[in-house]
PyMOL Python script that loads the backbone (N, CA, C, O; Angstrom):
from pymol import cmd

cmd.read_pdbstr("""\
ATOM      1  N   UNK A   1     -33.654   0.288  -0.514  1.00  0.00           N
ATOM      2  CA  UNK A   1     -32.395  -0.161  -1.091  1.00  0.00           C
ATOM      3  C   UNK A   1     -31.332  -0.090  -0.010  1.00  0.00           C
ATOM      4  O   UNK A   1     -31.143   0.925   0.660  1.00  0.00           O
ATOM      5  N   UNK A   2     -30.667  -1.187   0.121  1.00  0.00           N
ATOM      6  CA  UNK A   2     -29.516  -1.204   0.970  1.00  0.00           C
ATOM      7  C   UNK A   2     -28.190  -0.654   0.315  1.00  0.00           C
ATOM      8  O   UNK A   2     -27.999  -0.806  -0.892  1.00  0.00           O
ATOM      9  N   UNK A   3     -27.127   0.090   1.254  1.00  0.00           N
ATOM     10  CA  UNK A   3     -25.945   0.292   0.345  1.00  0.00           C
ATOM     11  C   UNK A   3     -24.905   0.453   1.822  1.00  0.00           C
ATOM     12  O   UNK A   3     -25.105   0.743   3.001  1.00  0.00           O
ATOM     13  N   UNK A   4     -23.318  -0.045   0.688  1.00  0.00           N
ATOM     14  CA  UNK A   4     -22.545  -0.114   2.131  1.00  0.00           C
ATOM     15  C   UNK A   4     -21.312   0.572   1.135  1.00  0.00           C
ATOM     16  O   UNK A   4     -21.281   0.787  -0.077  1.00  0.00           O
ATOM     17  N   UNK A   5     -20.442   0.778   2.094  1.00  0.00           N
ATOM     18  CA  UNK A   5     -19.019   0.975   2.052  1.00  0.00           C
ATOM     19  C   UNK A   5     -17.821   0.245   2.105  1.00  0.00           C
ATOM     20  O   UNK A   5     -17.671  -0.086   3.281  1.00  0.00           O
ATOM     21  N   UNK A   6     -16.982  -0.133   1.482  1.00  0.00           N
ATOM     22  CA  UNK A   6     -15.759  -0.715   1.993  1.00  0.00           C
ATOM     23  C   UNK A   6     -14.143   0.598   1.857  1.00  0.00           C
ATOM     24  O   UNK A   6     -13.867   1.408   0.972  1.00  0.00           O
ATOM     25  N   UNK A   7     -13.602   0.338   2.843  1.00  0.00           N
ATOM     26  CA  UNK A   7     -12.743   1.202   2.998  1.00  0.00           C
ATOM     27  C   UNK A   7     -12.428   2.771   2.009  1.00  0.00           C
ATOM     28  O   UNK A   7     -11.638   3.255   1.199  1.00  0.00           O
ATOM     29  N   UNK A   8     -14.101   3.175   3.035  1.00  0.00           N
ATOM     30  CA  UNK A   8     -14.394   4.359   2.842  1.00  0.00           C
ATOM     31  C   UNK A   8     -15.451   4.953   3.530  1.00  0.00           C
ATOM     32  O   UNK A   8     -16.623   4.669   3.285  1.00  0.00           O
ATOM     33  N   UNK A   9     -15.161   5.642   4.251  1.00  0.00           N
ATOM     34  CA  UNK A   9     -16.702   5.695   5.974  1.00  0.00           C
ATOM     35  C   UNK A   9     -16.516   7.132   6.030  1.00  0.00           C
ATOM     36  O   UNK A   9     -15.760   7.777   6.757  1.00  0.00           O
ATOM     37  N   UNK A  10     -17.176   7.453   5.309  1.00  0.00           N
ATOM     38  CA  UNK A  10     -17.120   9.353   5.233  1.00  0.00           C
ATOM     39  C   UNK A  10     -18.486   9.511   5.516  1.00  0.00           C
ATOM     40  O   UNK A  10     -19.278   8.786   4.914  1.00  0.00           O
ATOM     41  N   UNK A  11     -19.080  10.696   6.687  1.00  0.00           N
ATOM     42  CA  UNK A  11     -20.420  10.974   6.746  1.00  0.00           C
ATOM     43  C   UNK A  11     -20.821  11.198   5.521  1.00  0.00           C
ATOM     44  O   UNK A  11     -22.027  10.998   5.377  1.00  0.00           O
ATOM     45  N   UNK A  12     -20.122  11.621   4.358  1.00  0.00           N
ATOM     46  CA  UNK A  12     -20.703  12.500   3.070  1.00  0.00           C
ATOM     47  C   UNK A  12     -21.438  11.536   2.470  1.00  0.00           C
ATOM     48  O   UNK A  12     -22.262  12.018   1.692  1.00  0.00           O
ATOM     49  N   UNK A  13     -21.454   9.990   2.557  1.00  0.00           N
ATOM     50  CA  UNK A  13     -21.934   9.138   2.003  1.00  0.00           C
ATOM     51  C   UNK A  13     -23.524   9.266   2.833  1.00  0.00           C
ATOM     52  O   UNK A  13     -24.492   9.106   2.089  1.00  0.00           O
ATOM     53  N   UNK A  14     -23.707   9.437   3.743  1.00  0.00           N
ATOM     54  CA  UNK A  14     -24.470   9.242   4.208  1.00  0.00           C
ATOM     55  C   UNK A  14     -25.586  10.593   3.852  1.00  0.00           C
ATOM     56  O   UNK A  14     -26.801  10.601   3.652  1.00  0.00           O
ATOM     57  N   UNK A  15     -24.664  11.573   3.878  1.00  0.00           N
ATOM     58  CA  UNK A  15     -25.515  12.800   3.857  1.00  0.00           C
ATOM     59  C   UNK A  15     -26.013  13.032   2.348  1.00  0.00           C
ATOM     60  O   UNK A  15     -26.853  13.913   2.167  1.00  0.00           O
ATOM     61  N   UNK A  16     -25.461  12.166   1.073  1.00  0.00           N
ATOM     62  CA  UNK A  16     -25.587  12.403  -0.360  1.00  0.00           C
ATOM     63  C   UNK A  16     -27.019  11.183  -0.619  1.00  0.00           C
ATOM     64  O   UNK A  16     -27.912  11.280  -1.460  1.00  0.00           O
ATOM     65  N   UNK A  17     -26.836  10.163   0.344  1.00  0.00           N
ATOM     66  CA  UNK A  17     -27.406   8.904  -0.089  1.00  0.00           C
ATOM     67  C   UNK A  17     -28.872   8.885   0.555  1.00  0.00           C
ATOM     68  O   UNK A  17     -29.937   8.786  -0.055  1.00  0.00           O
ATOM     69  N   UNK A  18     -28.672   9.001   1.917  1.00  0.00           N
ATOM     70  CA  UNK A  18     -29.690   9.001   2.497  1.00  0.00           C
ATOM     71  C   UNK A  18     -31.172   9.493   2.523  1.00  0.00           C
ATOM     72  O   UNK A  18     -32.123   9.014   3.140  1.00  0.00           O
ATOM     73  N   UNK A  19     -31.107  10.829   1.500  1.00  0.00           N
ATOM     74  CA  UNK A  19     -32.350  11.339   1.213  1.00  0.00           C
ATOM     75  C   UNK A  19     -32.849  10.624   0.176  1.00  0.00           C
ATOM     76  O   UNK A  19     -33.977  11.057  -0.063  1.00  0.00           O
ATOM     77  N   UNK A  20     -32.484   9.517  -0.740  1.00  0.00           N
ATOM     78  CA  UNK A  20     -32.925   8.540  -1.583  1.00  0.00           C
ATOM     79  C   UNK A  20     -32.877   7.444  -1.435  1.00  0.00           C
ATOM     80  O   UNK A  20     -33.235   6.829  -2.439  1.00  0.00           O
ATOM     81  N   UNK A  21     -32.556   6.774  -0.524  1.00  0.00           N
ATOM     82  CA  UNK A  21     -32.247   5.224  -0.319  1.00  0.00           C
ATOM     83  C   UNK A  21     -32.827   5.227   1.063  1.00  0.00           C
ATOM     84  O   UNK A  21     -32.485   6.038   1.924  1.00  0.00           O
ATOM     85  N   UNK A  22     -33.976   4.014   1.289  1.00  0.00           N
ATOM     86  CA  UNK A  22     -34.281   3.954   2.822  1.00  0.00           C
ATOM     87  C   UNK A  22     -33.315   3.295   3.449  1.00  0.00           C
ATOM     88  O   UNK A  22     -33.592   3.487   4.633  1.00  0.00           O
ATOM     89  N   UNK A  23     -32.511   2.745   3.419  1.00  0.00           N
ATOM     90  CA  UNK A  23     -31.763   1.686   4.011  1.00  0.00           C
ATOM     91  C   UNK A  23     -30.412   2.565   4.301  1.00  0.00           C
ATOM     92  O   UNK A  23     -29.910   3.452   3.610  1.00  0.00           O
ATOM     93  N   UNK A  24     -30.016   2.048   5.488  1.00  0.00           N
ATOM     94  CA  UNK A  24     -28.888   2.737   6.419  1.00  0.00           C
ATOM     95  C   UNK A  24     -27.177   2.030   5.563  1.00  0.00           C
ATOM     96  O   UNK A  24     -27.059   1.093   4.773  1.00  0.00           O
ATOM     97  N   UNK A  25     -26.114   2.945   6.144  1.00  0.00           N
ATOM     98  CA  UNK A  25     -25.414   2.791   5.768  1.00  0.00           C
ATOM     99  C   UNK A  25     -24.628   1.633   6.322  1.00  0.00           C
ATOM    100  O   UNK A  25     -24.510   1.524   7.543  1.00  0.00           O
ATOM    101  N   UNK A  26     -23.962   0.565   5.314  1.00  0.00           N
ATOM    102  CA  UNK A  26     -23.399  -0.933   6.764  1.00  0.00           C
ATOM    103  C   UNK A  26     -21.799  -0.447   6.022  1.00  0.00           C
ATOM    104  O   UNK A  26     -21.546  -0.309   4.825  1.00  0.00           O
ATOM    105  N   UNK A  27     -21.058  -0.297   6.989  1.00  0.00           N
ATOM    106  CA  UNK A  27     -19.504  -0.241   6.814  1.00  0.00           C
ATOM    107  C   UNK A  27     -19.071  -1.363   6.490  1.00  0.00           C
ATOM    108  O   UNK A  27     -19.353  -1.968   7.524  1.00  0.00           O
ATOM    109  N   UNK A  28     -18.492  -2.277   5.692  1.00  0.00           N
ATOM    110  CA  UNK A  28     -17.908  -3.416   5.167  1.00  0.00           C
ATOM    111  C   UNK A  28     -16.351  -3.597   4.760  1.00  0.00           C
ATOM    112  O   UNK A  28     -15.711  -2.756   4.129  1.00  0.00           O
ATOM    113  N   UNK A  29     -15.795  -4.966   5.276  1.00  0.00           N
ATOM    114  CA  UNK A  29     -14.503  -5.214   5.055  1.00  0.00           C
ATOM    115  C   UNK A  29     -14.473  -5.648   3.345  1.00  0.00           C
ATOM    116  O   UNK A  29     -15.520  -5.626   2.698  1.00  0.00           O
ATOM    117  N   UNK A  30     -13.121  -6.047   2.697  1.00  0.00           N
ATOM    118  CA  UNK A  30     -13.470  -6.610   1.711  1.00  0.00           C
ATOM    119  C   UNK A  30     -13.777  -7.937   1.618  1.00  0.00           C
ATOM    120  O   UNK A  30     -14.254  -8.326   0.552  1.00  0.00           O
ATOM    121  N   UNK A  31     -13.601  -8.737   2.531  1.00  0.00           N
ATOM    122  CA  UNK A  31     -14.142  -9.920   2.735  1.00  0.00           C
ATOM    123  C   UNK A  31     -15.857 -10.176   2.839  1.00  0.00           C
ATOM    124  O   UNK A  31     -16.398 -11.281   2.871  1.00  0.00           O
ATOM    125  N   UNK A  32     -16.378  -9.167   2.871  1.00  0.00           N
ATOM    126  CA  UNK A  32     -18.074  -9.486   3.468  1.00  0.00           C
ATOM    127  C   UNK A  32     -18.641  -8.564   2.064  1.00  0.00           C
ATOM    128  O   UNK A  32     -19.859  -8.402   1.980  1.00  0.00           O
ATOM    129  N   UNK A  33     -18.048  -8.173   1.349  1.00  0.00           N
ATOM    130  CA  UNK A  33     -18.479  -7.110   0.186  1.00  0.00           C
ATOM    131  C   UNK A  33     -19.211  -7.706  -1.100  1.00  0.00           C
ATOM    132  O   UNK A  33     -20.237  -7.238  -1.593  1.00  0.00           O
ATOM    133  N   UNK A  34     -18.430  -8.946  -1.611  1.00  0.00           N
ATOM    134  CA  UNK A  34     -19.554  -9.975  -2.210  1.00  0.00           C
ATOM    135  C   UNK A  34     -20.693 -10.785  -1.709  1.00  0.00           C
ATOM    136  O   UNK A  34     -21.684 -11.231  -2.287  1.00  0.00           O
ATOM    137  N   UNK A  35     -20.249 -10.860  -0.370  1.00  0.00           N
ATOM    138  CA  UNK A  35     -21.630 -11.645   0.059  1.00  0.00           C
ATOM    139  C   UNK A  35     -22.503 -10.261   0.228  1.00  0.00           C
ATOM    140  O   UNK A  35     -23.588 -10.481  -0.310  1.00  0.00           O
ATOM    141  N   UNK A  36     -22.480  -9.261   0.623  1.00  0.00           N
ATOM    142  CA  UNK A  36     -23.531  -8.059   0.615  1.00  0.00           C
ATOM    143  C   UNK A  36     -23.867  -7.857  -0.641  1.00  0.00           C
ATOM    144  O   UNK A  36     -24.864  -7.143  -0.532  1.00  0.00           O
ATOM    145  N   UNK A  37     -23.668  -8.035  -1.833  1.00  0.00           N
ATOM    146  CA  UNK A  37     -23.815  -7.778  -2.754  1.00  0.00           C
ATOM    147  C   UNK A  37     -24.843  -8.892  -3.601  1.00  0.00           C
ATOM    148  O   UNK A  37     -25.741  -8.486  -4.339  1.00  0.00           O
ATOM    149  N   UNK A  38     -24.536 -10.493  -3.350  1.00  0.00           N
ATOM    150  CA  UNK A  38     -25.078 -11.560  -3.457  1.00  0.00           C
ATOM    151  C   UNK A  38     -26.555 -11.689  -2.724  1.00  0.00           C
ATOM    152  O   UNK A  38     -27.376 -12.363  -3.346  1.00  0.00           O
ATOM    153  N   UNK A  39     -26.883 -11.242  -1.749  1.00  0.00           N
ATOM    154  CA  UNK A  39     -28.047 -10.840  -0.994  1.00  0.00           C
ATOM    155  C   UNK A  39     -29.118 -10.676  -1.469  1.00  0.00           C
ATOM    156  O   UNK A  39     -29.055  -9.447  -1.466  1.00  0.00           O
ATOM    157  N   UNK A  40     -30.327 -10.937  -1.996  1.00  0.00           N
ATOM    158  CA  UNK A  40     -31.326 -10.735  -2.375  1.00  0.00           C
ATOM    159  C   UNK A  40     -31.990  -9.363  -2.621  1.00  0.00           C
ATOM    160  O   UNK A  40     -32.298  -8.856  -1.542  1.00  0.00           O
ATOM    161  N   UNK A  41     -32.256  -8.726  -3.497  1.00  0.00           N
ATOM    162  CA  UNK A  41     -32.876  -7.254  -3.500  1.00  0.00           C
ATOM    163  C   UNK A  41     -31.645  -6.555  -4.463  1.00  0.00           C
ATOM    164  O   UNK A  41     -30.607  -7.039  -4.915  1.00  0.00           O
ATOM    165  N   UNK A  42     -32.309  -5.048  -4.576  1.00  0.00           N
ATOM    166  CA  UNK A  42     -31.685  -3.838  -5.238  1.00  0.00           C
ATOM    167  C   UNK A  42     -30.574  -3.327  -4.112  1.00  0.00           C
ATOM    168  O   UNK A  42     -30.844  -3.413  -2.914  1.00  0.00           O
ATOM    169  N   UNK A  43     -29.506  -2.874  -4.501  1.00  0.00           N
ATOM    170  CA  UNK A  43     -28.551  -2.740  -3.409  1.00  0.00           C
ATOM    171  C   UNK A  43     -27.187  -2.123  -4.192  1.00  0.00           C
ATOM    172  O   UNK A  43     -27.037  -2.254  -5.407  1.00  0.00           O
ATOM    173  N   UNK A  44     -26.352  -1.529  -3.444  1.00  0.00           N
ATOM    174  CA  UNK A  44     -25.108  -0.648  -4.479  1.00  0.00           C
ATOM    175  C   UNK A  44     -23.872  -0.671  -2.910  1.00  0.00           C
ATOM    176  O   UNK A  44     -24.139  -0.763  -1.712  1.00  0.00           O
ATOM    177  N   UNK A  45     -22.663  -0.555  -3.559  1.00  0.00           N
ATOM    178  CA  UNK A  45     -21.691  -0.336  -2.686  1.00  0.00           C
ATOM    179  C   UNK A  45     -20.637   0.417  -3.148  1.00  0.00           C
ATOM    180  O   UNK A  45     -20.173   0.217  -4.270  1.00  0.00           O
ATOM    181  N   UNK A  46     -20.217   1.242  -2.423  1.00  0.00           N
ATOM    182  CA  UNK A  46     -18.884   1.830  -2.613  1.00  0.00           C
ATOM    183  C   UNK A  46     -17.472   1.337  -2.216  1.00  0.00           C
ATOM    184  O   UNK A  46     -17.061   0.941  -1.125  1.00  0.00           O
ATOM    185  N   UNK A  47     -16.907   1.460  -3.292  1.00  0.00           N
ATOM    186  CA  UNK A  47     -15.386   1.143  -2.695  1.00  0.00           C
ATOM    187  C   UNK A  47     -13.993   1.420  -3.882  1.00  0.00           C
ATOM    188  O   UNK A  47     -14.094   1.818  -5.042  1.00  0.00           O
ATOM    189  N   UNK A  48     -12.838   1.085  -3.188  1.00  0.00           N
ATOM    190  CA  UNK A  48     -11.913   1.774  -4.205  1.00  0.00           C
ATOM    191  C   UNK A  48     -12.094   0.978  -5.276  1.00  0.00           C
ATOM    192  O   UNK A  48     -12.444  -0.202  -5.299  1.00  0.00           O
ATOM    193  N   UNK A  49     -11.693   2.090  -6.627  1.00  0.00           N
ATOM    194  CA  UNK A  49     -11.602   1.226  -7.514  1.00  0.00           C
ATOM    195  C   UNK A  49     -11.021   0.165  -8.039  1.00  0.00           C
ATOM    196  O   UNK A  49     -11.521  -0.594  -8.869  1.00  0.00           O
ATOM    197  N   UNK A  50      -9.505   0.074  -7.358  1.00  0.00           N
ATOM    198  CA  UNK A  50      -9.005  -1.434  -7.565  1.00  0.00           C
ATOM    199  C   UNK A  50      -9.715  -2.709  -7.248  1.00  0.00           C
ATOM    200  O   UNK A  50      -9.658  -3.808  -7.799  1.00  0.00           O
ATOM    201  N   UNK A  51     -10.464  -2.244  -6.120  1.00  0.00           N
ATOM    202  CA  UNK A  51     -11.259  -3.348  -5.258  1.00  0.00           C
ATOM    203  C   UNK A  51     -12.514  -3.824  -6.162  1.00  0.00           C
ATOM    204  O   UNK A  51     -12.941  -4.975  -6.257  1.00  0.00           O
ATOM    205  N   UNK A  52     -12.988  -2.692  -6.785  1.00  0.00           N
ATOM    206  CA  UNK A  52     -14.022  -3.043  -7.428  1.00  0.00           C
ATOM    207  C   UNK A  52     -13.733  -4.524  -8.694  1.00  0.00           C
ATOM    208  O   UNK A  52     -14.343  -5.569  -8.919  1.00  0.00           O
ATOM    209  N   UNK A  53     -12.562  -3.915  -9.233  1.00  0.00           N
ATOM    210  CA  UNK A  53     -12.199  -4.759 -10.274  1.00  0.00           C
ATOM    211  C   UNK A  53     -11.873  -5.977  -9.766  1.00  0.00           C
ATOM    212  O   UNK A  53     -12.175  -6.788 -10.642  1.00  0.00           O
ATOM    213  N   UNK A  54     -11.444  -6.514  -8.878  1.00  0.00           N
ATOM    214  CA  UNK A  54     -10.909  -7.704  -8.171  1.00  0.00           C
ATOM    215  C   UNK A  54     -12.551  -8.520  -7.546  1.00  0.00           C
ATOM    216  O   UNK A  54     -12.914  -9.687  -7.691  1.00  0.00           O
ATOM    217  N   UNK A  55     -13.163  -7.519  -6.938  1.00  0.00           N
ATOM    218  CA  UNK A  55     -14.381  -8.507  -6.296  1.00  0.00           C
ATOM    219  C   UNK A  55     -15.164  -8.936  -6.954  1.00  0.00           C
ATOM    220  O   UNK A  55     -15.979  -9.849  -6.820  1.00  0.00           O
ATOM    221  N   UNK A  56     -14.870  -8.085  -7.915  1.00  0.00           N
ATOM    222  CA  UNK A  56     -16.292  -8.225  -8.762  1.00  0.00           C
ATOM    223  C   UNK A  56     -16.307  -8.511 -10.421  1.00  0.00           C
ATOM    224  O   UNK A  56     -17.179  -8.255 -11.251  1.00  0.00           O
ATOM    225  N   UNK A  57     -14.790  -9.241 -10.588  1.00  0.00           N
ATOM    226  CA  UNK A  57     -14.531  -9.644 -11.862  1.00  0.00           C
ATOM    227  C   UNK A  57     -16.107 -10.306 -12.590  1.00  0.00           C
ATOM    228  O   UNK A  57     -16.365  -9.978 -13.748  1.00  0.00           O
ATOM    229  N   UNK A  58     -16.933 -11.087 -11.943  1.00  0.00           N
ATOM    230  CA  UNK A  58     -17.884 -12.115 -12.781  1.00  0.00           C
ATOM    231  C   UNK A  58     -18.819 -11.564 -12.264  1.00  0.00           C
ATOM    232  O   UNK A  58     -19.517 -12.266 -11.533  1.00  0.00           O
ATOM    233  N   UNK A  59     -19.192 -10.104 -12.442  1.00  0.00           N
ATOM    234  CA  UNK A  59     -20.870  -9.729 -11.689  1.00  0.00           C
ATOM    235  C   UNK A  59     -21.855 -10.213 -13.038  1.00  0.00           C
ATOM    236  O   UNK A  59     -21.508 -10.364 -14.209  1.00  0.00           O
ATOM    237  N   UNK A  60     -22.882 -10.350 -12.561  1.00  0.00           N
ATOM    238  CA  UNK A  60     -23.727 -10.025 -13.488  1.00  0.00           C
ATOM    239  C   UNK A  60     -24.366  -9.427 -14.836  1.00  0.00           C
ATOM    240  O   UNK A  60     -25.050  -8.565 -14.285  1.00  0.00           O
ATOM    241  N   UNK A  61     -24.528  -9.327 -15.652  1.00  0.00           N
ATOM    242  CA  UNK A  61     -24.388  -7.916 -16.789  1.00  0.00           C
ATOM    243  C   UNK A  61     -25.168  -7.319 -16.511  1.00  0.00           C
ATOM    244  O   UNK A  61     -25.109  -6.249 -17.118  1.00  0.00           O
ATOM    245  N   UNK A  62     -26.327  -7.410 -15.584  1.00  0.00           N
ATOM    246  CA  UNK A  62     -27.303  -5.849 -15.356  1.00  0.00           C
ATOM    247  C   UNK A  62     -26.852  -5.244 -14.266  1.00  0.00           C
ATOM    248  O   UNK A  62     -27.707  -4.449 -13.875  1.00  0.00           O
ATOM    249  N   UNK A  63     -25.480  -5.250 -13.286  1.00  0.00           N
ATOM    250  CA  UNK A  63     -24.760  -4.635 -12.865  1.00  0.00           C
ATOM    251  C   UNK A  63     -24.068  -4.040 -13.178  1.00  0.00           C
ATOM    252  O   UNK A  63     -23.105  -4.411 -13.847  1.00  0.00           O
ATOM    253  N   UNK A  64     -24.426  -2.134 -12.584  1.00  0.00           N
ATOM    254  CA  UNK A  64     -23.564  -1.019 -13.328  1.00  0.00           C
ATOM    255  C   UNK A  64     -22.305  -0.752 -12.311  1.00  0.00           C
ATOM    256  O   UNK A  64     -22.199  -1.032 -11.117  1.00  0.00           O
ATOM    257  N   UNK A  65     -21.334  -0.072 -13.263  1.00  0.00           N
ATOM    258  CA  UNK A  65     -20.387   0.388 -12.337  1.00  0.00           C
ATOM    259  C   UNK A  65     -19.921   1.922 -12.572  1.00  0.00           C
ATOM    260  O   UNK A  65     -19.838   2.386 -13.710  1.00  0.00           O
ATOM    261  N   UNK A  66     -19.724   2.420 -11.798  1.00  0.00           N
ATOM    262  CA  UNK A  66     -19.993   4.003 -11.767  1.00  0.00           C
ATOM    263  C   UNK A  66     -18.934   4.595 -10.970  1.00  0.00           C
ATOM    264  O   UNK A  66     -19.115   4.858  -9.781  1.00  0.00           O
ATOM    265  N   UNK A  67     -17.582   4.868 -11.706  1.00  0.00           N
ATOM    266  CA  UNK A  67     -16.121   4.788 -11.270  1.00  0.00           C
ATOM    267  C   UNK A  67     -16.333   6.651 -11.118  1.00  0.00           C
ATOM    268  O   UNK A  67     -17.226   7.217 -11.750  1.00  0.00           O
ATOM    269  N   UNK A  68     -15.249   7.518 -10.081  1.00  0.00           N
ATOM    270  CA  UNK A  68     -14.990   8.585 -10.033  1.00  0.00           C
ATOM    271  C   UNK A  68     -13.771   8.673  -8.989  1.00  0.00           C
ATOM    272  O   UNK A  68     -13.625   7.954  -8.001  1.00  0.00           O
ATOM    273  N   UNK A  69     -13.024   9.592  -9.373  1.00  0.00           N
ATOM    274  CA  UNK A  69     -12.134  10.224  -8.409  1.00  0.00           C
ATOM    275  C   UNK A  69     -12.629  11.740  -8.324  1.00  0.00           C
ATOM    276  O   UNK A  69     -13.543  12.373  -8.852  1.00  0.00           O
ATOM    277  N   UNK A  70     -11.363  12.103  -7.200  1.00  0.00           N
ATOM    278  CA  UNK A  70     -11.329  13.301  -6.608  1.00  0.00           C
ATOM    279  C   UNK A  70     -10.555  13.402  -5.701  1.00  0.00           C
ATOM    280  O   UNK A  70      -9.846  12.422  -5.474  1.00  0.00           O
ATOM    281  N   UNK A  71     -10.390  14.762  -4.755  1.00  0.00           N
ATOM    282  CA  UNK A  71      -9.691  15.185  -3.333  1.00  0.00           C
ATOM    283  C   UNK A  71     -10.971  15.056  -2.343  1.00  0.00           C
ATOM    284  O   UNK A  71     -12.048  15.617  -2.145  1.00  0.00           O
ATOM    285  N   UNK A  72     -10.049  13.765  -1.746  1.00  0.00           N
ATOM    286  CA  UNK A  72     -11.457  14.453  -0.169  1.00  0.00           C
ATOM    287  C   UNK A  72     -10.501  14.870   0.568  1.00  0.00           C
ATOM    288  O   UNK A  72      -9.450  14.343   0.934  1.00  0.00           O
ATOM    289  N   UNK A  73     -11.016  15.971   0.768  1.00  0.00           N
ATOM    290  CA  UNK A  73     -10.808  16.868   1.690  1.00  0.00           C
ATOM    291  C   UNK A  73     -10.407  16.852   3.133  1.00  0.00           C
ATOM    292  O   UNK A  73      -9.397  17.408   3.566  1.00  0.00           O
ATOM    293  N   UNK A  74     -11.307  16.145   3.874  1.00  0.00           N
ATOM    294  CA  UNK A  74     -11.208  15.685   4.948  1.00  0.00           C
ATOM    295  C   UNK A  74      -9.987  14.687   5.440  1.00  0.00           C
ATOM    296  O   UNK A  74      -9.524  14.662   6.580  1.00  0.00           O
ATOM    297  N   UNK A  75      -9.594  13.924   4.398  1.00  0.00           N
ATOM    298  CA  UNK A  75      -8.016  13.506   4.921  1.00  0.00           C
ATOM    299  C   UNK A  75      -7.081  13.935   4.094  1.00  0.00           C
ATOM    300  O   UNK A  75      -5.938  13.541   4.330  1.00  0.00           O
ATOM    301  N   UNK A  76      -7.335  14.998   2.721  1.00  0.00           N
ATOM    302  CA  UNK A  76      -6.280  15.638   2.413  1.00  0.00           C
ATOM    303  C   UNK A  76      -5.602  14.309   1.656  1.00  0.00           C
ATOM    304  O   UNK A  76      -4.626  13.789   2.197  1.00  0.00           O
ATOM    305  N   UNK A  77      -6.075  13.809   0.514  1.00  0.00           N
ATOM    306  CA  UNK A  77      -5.940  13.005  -0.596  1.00  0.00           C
ATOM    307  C   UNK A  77      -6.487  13.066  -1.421  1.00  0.00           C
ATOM    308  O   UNK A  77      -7.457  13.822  -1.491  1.00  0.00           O
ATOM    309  N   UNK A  78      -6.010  12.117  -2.625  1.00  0.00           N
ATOM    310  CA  UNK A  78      -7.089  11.780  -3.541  1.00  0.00           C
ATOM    311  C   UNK A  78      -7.476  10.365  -3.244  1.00  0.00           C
ATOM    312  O   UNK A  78      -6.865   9.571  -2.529  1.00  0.00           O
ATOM    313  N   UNK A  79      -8.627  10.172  -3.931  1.00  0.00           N
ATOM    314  CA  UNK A  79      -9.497   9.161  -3.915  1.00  0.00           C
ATOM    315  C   UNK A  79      -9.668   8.757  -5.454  1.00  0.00           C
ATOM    316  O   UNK A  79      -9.513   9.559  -6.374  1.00  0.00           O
ATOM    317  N   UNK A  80     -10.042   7.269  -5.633  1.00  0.00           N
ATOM    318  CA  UNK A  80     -10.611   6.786  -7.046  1.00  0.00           C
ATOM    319  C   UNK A  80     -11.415   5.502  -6.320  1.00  0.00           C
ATOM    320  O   UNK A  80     -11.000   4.566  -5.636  1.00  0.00           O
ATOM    321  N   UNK A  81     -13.001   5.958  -6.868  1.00  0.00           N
ATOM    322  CA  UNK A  81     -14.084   5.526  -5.943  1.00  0.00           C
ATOM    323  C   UNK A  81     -14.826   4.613  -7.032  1.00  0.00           C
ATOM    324  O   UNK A  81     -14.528   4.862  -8.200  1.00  0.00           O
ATOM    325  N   UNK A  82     -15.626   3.728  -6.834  1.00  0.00           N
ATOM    326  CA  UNK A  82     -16.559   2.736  -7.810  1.00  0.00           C
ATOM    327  C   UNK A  82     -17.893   2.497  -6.934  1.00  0.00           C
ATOM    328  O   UNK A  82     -18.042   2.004  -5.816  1.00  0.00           O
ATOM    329  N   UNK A  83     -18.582   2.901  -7.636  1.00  0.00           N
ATOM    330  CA  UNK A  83     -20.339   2.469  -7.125  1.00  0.00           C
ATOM    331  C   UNK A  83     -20.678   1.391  -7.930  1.00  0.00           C
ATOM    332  O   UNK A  83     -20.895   1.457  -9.140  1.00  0.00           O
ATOM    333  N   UNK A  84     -20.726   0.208  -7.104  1.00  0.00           N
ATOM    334  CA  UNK A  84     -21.672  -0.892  -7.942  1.00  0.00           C
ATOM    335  C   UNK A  84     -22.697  -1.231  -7.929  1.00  0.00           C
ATOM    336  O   UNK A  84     -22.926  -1.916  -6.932  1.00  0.00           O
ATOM    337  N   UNK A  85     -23.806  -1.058  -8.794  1.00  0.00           N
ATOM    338  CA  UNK A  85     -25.165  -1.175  -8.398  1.00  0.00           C
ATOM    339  C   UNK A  85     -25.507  -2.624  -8.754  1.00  0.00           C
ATOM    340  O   UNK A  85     -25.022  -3.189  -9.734  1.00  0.00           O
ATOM    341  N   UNK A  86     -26.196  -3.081  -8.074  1.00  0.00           N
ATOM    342  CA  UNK A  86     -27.564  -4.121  -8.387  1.00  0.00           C
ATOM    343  C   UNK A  86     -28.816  -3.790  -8.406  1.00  0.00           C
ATOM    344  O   UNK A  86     -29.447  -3.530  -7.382  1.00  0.00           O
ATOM    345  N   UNK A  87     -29.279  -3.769  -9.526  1.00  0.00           N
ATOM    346  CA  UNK A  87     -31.068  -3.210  -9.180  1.00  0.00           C
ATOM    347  C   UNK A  87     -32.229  -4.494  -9.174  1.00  0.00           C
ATOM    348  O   UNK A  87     -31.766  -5.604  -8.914  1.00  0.00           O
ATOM    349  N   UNK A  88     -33.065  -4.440  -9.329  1.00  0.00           N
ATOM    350  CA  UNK A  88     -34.065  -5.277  -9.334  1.00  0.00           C
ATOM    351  C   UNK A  88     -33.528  -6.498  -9.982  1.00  0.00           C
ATOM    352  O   UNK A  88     -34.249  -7.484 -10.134  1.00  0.00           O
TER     353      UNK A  88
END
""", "prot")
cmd.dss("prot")
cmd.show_as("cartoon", "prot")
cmd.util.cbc("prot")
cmd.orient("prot")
């Protein structure tokens, strides 16, 4: 399974994801985030949640979306994050 990021490149993604997903992490603008997503195969991306709602107004219906916030730490904010999956 492939999975990427858009304006959000924290090792933690890598270190949470990677022991379940063979596929490496691709950093993405919001411009290249639907076409990664359009791509053939099972595949998920992270990004803010406004973004989610805007790119991805007409997904599919067997596409989940899997919204969370929090403080990351590391730049000393909060965050409000969306995982969008595509599976098979």
């Amino acid at each position: 399974m492939q999975f990427a990021s858009v304006e959000f490149d924290e090792p933690s993604l890598v270190w949470y994801f990677r022991s379940r997903v063979k596929g490496f992490l691709t950093p993405l603008n919001r411009r290249r985030a639907a076409e990664f997503m359009a791509t053939p195969g099972p595949r998920f991306i992270i990004l803010p949640t406004p973004n989610a709602g805007t790119l991805f107004a007409n997904q599919p219906p067997n596409w989940k979306f899997f919204p969370t916030s929090g403080f990351n730490i590391a730049k000393g904010k909060h965050v409000d994050l969306t995982l969008v999956l595509k599976s098979e």
